[in-house]
N, C-alpha and C positions, 0 to 999 in steps of 0.2 A: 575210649573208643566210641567215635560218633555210629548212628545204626545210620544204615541208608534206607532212603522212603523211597517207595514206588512211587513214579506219576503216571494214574490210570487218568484217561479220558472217561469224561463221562458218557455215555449211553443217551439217546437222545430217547426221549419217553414219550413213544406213542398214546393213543388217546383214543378212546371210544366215542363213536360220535353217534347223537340219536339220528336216526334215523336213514332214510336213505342217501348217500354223496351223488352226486352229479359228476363230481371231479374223480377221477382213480387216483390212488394211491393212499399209501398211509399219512395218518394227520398228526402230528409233534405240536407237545405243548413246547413253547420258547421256555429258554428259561428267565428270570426276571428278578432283578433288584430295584427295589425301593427306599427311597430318601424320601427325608421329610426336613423343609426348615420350617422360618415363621411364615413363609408368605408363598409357599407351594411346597407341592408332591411332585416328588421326579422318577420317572419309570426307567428303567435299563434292560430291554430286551432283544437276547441272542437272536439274532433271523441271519444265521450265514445263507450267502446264496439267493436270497432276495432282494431284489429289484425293485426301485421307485415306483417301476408300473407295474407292477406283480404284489403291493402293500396295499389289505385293505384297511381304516380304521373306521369303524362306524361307528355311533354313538345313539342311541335310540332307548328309550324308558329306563335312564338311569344303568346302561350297560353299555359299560366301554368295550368292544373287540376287537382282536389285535389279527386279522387273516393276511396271511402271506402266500405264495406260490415258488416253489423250487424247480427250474426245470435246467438238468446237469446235460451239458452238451459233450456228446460221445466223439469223437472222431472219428472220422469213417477210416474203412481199412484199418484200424486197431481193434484189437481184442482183449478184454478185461482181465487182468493178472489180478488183481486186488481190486475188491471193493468197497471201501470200507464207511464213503459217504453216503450215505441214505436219502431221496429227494423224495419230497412231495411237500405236503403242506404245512404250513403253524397255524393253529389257534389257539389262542386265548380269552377269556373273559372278566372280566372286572365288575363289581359294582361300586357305583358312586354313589357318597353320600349326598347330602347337600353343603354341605364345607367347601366342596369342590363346587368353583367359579364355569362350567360348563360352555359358554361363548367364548372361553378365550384358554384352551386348551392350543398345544402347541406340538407339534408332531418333529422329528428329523432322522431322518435314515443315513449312516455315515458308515464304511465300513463293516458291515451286518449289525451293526446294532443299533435298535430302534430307541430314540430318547424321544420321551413323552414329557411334556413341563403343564402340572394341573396346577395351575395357580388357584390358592384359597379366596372365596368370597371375602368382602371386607371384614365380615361380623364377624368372623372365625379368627382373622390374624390379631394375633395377642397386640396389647399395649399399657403401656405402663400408665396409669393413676398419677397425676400428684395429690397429695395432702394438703391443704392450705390451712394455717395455720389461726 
């Protein structure tokens, strides 16, 4: 007898932010997967509900940050039965090494999800030795 699994959505995980926002609302970390081959680092991060012109990425003293803005369009004359999407903002932070090739990062927004491609400096990407004999 197989057992049946619940499928829970996950819970989007707010974020304490220092100091004072400018913006209202609450702030969501994305969530994010990372890959690695020989010759870059690839990010995968969740930004449902963001827009092209609504992503910021900045990159400044070895800190990558990933800001986005959520703004959910209500209909007017309807009234909310459910609400179960949460809008405001993402952030996240990264730091870079120096492995990471910095002028030639690459950004894409498809679908809510953010692909980041950090290609490795040359020194960093492995190569094989021959022996001579």
């Amino acid at each position: 007898m197989a057992e049946s699994k619940e499928i829970k959505a996950k819970d989007k995980k707010e974020i304490a932010t220092p100091g004072e926002q400018i913006k209202p609302g609450p702030i969501f970390a994305p969530e994010v997967d990372i890959f690695e081959n020989e010759h870059e680092i690839v990010m995968l991060a969740d930004l449902p509900g963001v827009k092209t012109s609504d992503l910021n990425i900045d990159l400044r003293d070895d800190t990558l940050t990933i800001m986005g803005d959520v703004n959910a369009a209500k209909p007017q004359n309807e009234d909310d039965i459910v609400v179960e999407y949460e809008v405001g903002h993402y952030l996240r932070q990264f730091t870079l090494s120096e492995v990471i090739d910095q002028s030639r990062i690459e950004a894409k927004l498809e679908d809510g999800v953010l692909r980041l491609t950090l290609p490795k400096v040359e020194k960093a990407t492995p190569r094989k030795i021959t022996v001579n004999a």
